[in-house]
N, C-alpha and C positions, 0 to 999 in steps of 0.2 A: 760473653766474656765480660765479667766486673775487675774492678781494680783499675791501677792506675796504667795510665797510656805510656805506651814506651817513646823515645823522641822520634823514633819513626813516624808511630801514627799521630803525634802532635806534627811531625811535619807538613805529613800528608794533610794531614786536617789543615793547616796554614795554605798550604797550595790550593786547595778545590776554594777554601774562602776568598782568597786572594785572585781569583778570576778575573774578577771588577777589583778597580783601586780601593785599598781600603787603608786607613789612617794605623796607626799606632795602636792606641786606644781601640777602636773598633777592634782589632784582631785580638788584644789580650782580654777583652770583655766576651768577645764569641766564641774562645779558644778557651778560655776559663783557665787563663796563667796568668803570673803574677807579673809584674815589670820586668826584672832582673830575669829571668826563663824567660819571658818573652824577647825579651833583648839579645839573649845569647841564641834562641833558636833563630830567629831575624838575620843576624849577624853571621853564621851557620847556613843561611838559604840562600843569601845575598852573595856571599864569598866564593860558591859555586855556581853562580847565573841561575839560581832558579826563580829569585827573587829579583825584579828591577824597583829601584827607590826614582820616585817622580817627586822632584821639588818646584813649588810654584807657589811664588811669593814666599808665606811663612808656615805655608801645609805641606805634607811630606806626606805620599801615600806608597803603598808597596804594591805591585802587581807581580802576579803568576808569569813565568817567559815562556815562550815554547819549548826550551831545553827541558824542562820541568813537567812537560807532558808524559815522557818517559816514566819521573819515577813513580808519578799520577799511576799512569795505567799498569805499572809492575806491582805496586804496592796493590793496589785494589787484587789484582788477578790472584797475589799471592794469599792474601787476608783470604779472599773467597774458596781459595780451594783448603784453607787450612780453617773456614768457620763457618764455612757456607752462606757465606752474606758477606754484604762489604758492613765497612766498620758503620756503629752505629751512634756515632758523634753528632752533637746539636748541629748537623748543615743543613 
């Protein structure tokens, strides 16, 4: 499947990244979004606990929560039976 990702599998894609803490920066360069998309998916993951925000000192990182393992492994199972593969995103 070409073309662009729907915010589903940008999310998805955000969550398996987000395993280990990762910065701001880090996720919209690995994610290949732009600030403003990055911000509003962020914002969007974090609102529903799938997202925790870790501040310490002047760095901010985001981590994947266990709630968020759910929609990890729905989203894969459904991608696979509707592509025969899980998504094939730079992880």
């Amino acid at each position: 499947m070409k073309g662009r990702r729907t915010s589903f599998e940008i999310y998805w894609e955000i969550l398996v990244y987000c395993r280990e803490p990762r910065t701001f920066t880090n996720i919209i360069n690995r994610c290949d979004l732009n600030s403003k998309l990055g911000q509003e998916h962020l914002k969007f993951l974090h609102a529903r606990d799938y997202l925790h925000i870790e501040k310490q000192d002047e760095r901010t990182t985001y981590i994947t929560t266990d709630k968020a393992q759910e929609y990890i492994s729905l989203f894969s199972k459904m991608y696979g039976a509707l592509f025969d593969d899980l998504p094939g995103f730079k992880l």
